[in-house]
C-alpha positions as CSV (number, residue, x, y, z in Angstrom):
1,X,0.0,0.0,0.0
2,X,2.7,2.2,1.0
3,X,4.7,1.7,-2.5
4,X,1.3,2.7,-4.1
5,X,0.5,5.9,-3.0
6,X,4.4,6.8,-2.9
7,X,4.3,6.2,-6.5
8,X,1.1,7.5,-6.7
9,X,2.4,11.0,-5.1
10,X,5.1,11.4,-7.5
11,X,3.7,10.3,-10.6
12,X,0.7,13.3,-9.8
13,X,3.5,15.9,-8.9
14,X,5.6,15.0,-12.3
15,X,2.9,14.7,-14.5
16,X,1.4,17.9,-12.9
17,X,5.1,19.5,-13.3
18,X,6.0,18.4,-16.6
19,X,2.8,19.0,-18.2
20,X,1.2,21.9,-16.7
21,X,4.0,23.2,-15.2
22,X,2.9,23.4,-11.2
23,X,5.4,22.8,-9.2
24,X,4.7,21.2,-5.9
25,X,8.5,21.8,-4.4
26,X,10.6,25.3,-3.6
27,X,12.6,25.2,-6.5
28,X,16.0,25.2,-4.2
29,X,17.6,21.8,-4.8
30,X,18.0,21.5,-0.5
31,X,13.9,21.6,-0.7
32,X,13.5,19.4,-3.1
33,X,16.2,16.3,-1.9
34,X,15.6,16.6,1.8
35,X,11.9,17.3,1.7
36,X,10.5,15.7,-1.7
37,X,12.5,12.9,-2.0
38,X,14.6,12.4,1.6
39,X,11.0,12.4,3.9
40,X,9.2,9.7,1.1
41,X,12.5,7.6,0.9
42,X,11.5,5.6,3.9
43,X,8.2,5.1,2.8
44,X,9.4,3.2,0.0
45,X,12.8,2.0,1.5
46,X,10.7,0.0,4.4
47,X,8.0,-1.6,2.3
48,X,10.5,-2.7,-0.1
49,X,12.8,-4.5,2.0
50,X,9.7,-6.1,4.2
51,X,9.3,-7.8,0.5
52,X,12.6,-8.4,-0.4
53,X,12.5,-9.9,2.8
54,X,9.1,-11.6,2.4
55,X,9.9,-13.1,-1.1
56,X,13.2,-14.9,0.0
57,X,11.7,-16.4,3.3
58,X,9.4,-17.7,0.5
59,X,12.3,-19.1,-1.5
60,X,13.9,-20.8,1.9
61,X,10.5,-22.7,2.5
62,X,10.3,-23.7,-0.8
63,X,13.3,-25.3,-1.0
64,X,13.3,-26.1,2.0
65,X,9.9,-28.5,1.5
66,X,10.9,-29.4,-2.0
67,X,14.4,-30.9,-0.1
68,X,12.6,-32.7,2.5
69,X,10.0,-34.5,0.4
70,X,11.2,-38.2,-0.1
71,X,11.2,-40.1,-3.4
72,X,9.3,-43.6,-4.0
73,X,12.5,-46.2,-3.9
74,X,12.1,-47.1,-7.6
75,X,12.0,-43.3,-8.9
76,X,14.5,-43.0,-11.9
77,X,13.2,-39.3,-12.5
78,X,11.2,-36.8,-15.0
79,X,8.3,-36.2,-14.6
């Protein structure tokens, strides 16, 4: 949800920028790094790595289960 509406808010405010030129920022480049893009960077640093995080527990208890699972004695393979 997070990653959403981050993206969200800064497709709007370049879209809104580049097209009919409103700015949403101070046009000095301390405003616009430190409050534009430093304040949202956690806010799509966290969600990000909770998935990251998420998708390779996934990975571990697949291969996990797909190691433990015994063969029949006379398996010779494919499918």
């Amino acid at each position: 949800m997070h990653l959403y509406s981050v993206g969200m808010y800064y497709i709007v405010c370049f879209v809104s920028e580049s097209i009919h030129g409103v700015g949403y920022s101070r046009p000095e480049t301390l405003y616009y790094w430190v409050y534009y893009i430093g304040f949202n960077a956690p806010w799509v640093i966290v969600p990000s790595g909770e998935f990251i995080s998420f998708l390779f527990g996934a990975w571990l208890m697949l291969t996990w289960n797909s190691a433990s699972v015994s063969k029949p004695a006379d398996y010779e393979g494919g499918f």
